[in-house]
Backbone atoms as SQL, in Angstrom:
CREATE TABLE atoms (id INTEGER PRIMARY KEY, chain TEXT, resi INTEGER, resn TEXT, atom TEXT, x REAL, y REAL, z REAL);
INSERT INTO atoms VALUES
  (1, 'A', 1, 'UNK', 'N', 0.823, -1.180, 0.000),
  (2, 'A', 1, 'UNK', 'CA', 0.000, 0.000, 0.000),
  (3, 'A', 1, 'UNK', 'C', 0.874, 1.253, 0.000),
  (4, 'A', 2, 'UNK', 'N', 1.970, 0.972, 1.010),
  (5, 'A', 2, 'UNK', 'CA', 2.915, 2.303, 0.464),
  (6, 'A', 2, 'UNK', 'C', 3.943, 2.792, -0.832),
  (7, 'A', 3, 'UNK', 'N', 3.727, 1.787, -1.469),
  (8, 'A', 3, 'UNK', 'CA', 4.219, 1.645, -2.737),
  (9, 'A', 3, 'UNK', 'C', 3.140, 2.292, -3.805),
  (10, 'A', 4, 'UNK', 'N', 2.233, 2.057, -3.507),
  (11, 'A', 4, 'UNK', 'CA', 1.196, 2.037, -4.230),
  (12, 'A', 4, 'UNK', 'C', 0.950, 3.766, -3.942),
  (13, 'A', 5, 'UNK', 'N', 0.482, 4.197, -2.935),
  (14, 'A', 5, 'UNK', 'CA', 0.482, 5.960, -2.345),
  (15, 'A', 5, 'UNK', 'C', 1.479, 6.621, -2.947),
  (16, 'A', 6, 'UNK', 'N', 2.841, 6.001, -2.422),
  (17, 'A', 6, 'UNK', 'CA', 3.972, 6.445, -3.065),
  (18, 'A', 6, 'UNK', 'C', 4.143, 7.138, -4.395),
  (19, 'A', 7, 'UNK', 'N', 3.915, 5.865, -5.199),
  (20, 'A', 7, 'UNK', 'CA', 3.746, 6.267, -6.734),
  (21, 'A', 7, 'UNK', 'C', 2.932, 6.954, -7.257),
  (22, 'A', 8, 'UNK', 'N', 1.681, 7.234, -6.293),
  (23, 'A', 8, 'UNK', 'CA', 0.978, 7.967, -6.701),
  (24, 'A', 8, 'UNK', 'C', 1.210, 9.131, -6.970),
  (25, 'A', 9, 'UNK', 'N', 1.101, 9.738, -5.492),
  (26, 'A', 9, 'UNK', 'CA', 1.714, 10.948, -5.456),
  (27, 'A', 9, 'UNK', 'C', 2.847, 11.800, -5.923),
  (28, 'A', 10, 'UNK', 'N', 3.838, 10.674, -6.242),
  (29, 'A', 10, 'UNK', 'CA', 5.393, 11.215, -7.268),
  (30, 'A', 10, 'UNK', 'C', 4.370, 11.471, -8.603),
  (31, 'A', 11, 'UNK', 'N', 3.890, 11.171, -9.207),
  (32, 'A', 11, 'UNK', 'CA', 3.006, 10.876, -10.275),
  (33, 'A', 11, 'UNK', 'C', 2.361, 12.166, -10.256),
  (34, 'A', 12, 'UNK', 'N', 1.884, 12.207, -9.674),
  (35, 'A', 12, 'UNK', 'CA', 0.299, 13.917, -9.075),
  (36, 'A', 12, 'UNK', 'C', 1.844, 15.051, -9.187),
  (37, 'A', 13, 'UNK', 'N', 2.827, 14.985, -8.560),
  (38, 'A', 13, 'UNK', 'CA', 3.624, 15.916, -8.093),
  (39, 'A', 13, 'UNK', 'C', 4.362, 16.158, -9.340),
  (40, 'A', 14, 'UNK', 'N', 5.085, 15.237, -10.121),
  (41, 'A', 14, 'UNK', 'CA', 5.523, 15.160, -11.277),
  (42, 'A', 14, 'UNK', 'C', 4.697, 16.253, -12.877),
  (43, 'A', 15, 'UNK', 'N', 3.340, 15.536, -12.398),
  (44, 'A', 15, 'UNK', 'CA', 2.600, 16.260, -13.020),
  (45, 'A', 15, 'UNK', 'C', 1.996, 17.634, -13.536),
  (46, 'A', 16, 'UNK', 'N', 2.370, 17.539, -12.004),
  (47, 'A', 16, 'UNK', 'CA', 1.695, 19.121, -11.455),
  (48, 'A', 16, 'UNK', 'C', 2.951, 20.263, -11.966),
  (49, 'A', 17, 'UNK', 'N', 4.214, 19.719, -11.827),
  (50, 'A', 17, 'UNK', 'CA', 5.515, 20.675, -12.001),
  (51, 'A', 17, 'UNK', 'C', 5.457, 20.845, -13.566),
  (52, 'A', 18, 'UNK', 'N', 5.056, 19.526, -14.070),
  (53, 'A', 18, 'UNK', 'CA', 5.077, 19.524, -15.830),
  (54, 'A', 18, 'UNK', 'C', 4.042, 20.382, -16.576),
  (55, 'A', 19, 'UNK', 'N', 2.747, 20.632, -15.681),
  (56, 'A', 19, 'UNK', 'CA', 2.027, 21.328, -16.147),
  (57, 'A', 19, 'UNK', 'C', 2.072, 22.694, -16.516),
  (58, 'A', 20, 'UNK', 'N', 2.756, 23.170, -14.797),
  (59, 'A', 20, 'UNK', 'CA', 3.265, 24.305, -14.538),
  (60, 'A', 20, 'UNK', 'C', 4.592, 25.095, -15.433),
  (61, 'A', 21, 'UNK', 'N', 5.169, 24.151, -15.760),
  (62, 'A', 21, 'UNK', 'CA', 5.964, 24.320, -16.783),
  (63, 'A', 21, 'UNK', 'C', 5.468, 24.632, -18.347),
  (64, 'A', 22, 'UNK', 'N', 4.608, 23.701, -18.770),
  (65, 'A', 22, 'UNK', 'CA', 4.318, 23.173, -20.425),
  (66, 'A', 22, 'UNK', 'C', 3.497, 24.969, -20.537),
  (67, 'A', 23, 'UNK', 'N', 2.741, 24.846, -19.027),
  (68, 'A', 23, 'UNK', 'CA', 1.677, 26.463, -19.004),
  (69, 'A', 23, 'UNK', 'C', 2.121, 27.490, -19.352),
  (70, 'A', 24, 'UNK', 'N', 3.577, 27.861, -18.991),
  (71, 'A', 24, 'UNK', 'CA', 4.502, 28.971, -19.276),
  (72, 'A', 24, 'UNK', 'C', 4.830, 29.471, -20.900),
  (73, 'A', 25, 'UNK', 'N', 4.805, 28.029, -21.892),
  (74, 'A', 25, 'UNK', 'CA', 4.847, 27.924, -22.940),
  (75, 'A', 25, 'UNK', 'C', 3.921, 28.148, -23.789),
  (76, 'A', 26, 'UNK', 'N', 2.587, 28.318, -22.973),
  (77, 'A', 26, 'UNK', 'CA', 0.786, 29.030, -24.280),
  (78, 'A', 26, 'UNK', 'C', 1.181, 30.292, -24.380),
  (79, 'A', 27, 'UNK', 'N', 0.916, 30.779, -25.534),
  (80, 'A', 27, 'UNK', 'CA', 0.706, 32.025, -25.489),
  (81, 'A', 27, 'UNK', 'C', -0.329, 32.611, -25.285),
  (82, 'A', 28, 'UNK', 'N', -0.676, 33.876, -24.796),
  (83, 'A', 28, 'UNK', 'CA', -1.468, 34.172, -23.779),
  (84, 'A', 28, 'UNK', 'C', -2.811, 34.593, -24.701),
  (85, 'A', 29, 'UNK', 'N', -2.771, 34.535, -26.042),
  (86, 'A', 29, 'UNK', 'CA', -3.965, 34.244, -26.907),
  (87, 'A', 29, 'UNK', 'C', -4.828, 33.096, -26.610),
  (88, 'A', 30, 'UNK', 'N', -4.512, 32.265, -26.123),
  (89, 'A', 30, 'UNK', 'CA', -4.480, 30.732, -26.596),
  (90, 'A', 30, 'UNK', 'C', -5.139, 30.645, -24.547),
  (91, 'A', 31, 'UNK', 'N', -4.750, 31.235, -23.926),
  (92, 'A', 31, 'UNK', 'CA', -5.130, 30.996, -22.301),
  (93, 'A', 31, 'UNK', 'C', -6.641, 31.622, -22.042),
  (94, 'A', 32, 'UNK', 'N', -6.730, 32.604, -23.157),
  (95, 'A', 32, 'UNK', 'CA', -8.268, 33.050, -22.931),
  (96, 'A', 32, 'UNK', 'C', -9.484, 31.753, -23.474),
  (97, 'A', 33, 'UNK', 'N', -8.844, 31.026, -24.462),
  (98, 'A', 33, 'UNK', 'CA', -9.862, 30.156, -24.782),
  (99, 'A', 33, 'UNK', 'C', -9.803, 28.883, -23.832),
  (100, 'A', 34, 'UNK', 'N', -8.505, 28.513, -23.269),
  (101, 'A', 34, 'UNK', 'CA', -8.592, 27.721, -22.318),
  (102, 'A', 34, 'UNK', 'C', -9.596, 27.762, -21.014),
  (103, 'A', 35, 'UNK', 'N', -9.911, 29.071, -20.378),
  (104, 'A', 35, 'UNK', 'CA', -10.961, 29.341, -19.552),
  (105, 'A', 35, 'UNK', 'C', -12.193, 27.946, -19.622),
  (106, 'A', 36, 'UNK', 'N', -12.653, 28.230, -20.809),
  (107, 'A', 36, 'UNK', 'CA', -13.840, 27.145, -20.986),
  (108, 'A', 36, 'UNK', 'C', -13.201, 25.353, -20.696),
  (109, 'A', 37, 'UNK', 'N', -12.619, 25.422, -20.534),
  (110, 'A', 37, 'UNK', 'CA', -11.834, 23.743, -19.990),
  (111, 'A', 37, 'UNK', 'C', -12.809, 23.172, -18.433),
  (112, 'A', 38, 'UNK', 'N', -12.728, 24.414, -17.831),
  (113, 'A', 38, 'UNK', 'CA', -13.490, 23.695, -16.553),
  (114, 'A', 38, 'UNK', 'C', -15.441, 23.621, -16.928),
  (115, 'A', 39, 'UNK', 'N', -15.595, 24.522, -17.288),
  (116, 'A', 39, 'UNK', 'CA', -17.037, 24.316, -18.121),
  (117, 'A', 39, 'UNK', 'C', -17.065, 23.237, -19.092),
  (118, 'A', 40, 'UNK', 'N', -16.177, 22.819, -19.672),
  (119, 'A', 40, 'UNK', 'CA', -16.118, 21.463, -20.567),
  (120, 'A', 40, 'UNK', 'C', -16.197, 20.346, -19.731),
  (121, 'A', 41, 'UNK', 'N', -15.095, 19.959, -18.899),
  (122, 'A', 41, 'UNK', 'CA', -14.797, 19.110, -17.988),
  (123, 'A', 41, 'UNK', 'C', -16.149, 19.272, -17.216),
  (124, 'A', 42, 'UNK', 'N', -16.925, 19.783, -16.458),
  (125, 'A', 42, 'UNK', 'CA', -18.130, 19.606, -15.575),
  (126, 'A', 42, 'UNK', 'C', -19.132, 19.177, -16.859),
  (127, 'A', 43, 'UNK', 'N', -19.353, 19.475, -18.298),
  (128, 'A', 43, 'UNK', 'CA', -20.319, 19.121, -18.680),
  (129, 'A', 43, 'UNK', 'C', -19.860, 17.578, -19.149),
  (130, 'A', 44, 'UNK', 'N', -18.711, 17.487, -19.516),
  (131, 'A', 44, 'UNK', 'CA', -17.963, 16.020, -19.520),
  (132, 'A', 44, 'UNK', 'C', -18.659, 15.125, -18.744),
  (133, 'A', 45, 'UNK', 'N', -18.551, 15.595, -17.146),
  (134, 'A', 45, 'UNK', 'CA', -19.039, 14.633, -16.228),
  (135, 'A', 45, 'UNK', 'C', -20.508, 14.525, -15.901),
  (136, 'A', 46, 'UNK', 'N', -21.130, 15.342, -16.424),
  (137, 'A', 46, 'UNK', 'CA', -22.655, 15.254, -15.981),
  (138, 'A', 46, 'UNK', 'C', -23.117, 14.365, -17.555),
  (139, 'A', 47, 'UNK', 'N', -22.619, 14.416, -18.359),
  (140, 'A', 47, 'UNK', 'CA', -23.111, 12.969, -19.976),
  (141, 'A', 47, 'UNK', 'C', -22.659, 12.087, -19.190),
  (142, 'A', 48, 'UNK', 'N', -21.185, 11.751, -18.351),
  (143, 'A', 48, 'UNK', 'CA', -20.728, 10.277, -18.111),
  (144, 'A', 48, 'UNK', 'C', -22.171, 10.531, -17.024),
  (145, 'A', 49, 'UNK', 'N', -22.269, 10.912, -16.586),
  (146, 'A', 49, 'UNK', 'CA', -23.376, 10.569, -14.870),
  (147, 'A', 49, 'UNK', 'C', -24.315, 10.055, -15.525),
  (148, 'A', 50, 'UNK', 'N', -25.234, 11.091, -16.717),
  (149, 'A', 50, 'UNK', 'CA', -26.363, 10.566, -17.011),
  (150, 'A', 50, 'UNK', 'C', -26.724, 9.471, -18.118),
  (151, 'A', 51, 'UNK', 'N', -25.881, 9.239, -18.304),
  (152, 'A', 51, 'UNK', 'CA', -25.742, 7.752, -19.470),
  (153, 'A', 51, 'UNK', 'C', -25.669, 6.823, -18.490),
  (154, 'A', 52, 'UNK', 'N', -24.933, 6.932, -17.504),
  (155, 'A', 52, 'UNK', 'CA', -24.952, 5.331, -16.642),
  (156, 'A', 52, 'UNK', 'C', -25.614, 5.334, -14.961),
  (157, 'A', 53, 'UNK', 'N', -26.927, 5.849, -15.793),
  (158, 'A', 53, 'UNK', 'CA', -28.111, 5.798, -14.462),
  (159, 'A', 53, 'UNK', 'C', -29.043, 4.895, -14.562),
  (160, 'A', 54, 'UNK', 'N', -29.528, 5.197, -13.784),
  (161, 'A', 54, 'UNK', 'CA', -31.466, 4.737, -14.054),
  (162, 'A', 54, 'UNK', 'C', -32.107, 6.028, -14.270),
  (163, 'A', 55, 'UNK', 'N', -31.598, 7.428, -13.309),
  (164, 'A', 55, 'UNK', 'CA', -32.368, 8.339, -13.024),
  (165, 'A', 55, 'UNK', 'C', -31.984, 9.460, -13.703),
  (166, 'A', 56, 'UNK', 'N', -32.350, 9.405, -14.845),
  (167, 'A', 56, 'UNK', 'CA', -31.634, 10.350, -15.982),
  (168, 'A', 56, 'UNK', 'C', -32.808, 11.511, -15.877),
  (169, 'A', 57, 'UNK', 'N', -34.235, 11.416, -15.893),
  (170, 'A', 57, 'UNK', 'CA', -34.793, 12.176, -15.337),
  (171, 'A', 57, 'UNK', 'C', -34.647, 13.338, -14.377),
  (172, 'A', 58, 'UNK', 'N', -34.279, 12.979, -13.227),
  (173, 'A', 58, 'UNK', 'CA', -33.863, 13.278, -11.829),
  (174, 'A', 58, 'UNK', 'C', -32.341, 14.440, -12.212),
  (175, 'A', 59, 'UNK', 'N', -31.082, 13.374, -12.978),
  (176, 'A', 59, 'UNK', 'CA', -30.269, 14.086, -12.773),
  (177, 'A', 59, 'UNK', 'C', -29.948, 15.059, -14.120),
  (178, 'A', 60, 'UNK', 'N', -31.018, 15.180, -15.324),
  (179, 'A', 60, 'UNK', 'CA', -31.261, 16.353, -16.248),
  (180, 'A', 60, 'UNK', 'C', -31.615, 17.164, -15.558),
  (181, 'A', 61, 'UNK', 'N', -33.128, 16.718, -14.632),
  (182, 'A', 61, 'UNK', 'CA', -33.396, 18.253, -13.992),
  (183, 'A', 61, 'UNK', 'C', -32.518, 19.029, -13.351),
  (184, 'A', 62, 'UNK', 'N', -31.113, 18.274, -12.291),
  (185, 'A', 62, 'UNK', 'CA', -29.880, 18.718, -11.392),
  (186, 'A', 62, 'UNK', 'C', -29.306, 19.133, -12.290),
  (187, 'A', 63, 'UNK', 'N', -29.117, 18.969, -13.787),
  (188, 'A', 63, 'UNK', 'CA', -27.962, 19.888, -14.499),
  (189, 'A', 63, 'UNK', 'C', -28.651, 21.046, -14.922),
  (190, 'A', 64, 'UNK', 'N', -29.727, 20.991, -15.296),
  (191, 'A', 64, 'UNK', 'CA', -30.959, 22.470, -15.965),
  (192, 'A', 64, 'UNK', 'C', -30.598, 23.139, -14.595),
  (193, 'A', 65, 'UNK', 'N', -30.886, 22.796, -13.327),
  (194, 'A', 65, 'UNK', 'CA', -30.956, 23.560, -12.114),
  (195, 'A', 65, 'UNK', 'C', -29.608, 24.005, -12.021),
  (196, 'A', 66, 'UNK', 'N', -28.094, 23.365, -12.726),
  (197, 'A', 66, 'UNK', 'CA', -27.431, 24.522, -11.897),
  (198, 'A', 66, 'UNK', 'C', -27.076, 25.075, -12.662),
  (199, 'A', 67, 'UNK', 'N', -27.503, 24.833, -14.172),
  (200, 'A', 67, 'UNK', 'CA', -27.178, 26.451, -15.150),
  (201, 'A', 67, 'UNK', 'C', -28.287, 27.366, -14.994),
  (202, 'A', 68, 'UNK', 'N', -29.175, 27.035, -14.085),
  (203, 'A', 68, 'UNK', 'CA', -30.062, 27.995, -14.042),
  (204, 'A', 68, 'UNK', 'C', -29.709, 29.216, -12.761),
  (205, 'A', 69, 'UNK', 'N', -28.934, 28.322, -12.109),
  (206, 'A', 69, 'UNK', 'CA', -28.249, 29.215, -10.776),
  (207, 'A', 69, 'UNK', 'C', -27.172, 29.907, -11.240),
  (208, 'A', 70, 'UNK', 'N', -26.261, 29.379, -12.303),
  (209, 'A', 70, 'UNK', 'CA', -24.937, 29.939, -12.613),
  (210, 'A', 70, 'UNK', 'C', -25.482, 31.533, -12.290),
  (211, 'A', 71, 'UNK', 'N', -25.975, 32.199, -12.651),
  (212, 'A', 71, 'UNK', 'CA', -25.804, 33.347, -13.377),
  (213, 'A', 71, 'UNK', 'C', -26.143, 33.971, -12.217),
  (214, 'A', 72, 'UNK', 'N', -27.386, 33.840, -11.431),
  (215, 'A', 72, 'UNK', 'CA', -27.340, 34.597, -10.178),
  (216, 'A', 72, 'UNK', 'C', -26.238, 34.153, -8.828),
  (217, 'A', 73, 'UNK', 'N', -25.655, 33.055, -9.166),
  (218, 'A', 73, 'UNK', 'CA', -24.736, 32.679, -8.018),
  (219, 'A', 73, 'UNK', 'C', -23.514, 33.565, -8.478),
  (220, 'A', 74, 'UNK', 'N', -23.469, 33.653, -10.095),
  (221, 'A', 74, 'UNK', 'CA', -21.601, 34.462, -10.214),
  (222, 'A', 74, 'UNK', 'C', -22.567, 36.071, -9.641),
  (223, 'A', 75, 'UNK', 'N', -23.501, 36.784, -9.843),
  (224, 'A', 75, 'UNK', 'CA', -23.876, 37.911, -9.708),
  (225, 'A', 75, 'UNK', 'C', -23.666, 38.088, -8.160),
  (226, 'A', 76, 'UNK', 'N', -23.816, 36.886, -7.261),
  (227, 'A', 76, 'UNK', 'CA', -23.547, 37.515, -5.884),
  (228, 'A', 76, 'UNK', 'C', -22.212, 37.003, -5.236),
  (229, 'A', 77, 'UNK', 'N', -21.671, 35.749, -6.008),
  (230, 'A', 77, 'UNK', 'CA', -19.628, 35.600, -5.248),
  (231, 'A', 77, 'UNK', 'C', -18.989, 35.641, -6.195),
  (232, 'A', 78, 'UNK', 'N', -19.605, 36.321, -7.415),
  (233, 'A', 78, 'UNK', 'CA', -18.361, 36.050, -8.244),
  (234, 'A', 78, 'UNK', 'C', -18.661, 35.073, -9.680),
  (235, 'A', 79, 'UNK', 'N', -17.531, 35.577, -10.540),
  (236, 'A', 79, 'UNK', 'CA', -17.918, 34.581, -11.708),
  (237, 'A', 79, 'UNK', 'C', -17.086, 33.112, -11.692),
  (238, 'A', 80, 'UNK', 'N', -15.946, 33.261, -10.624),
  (239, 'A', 80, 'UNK', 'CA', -14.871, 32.170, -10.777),
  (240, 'A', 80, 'UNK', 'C', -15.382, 30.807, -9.295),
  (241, 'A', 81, 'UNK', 'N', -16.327, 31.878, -8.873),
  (242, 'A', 81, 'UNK', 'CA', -16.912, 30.917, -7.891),
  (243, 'A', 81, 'UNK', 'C', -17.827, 30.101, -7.677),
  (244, 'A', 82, 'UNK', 'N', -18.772, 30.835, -8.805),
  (245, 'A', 82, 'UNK', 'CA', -20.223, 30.544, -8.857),
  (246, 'A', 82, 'UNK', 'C', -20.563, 29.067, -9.589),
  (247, 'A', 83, 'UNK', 'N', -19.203, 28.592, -10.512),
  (248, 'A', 83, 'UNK', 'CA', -19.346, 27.310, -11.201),
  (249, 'A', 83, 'UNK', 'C', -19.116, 26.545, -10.401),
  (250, 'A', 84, 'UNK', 'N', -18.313, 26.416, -9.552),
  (251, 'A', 84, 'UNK', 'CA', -18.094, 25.390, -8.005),
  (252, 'A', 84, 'UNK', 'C', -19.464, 25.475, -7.274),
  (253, 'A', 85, 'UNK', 'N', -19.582, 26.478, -6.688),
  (254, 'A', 85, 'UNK', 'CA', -20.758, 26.710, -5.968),
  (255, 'A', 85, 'UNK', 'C', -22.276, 26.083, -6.447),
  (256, 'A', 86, 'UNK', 'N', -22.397, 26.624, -7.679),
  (257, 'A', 86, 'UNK', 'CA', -23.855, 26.282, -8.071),
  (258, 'A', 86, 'UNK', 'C', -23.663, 24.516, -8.604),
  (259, 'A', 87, 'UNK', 'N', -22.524, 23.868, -8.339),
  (260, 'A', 87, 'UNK', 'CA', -22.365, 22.537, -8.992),
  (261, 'A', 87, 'UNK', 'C', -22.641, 21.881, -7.646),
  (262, 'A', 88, 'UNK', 'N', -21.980, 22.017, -6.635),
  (263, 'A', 88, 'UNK', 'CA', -22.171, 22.005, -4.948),
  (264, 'A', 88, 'UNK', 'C', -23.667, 21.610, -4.846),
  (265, 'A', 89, 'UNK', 'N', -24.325, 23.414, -4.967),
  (266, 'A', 89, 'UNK', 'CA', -25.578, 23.100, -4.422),
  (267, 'A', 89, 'UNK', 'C', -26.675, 22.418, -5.267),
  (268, 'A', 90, 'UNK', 'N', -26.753, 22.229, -6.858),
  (269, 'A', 90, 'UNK', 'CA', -27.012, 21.327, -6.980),
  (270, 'A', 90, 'UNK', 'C', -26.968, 19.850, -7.154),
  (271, 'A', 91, 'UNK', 'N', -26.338, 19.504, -6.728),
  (272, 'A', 91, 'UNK', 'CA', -26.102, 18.531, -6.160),
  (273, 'A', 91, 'UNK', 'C', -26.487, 17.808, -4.838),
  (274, 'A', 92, 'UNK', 'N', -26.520, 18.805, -3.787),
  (275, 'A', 92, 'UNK', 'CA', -26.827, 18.472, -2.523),
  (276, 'A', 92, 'UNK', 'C', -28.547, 18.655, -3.083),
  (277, 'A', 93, 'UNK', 'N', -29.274, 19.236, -3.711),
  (278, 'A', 93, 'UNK', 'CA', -30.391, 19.223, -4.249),
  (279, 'A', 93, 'UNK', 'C', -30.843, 17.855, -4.370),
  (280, 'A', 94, 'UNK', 'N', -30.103, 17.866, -5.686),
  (281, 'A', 94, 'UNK', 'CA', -30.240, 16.121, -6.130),
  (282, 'A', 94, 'UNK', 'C', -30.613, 14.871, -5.170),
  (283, 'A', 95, 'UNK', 'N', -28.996, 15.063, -4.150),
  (284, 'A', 95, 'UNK', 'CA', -29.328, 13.972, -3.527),
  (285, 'A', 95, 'UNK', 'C', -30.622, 13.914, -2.413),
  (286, 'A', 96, 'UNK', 'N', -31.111, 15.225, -1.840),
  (287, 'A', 96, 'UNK', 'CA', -31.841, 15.568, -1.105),
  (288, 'A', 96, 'UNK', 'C', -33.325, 15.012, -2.172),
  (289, 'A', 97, 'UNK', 'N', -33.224, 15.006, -3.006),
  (290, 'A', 97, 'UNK', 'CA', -34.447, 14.814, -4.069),
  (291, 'A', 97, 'UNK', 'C', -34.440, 13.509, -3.750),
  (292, 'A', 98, 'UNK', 'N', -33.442, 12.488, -4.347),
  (293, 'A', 98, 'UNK', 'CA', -33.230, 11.196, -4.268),
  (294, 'A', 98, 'UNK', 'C', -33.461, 10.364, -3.017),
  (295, 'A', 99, 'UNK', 'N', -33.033, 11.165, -2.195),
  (296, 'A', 99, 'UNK', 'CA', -33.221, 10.861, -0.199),
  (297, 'A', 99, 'UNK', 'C', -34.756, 10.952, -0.141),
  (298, 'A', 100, 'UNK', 'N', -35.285, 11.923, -0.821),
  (299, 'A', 100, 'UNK', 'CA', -36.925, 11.743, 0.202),
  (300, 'A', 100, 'UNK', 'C', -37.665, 11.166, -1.050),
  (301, 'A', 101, 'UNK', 'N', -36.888, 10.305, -2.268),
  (302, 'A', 101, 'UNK', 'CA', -37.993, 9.591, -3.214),
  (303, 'A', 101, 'UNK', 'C', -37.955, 7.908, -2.637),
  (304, 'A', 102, 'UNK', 'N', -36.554, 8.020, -1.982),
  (305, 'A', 102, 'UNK', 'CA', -36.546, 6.609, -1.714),
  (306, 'A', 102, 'UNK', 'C', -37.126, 6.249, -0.432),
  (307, 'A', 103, 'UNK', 'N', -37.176, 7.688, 1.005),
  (308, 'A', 103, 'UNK', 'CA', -37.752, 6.894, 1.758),
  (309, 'A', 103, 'UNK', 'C', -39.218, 7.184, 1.640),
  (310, 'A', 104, 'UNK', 'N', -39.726, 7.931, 0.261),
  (311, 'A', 104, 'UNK', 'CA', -41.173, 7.741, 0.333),
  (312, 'A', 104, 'UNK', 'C', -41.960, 6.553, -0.257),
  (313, 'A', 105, 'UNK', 'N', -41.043, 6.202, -1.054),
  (314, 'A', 105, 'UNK', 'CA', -40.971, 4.219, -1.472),
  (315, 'A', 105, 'UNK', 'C', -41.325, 3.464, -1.071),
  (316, 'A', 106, 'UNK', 'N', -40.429, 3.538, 0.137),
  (317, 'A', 106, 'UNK', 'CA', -40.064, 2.452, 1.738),
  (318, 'A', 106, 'UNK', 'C', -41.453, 2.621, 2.655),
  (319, 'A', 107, 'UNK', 'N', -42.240, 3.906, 2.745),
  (320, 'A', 107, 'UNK', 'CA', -42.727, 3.728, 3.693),
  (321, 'A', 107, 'UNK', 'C', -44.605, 3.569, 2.950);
């Protein structure tokens, strides 16, 4: 197992210096279009989520809900915050949705 951590982390750390490096090398034309990478990457992961559900229903409505927050969540912390934030709270939505469908199931 410490072999295993080990390598990991040389790996993450390795990475992280190479990135930091290769980054120095965009030109700074090229860094404004990069912005959209984390908006790519979150919509990346909400197709993998909703292709391998049952509750594709459920978790379309959690993605409509947090582009529907984006815009008033960047209007009150910010624009660099509000994509974390409004991904957060819907989410805790979601599962709060999912929590009171299943124990209304059960009972």
């Amino acid at each position: 197992m410490l072999g295993l951590n080990l390598t990991a982390y040389i790996n993450w750390f390795i990475g992280n210096v190479a990135g930091a490096l290769v980054a120095t090398l965009i030109p700074p034309h090229f860094l404004h279009s990069l912005q959209f990478a984390l908006v790519a990457m979150f919509i990346g992961l909400i197709v993998l989520q909703i292709t391998g559900t049952k509750n594709k229903r459920l978790q379309i409505s959690v993605a409509l809900l947090a582009v529907v927050l984006v815009e008033p969540f960047a209007m009150l912390f910010g624009k660099n915050f509000s994509v974390i934030l409004t991904a957060i709270t819907a989410s805790f939505i979601g599962m709060g949705v999912m929590a009171w469908k299943s124990t209304t199931k059960s009972s």
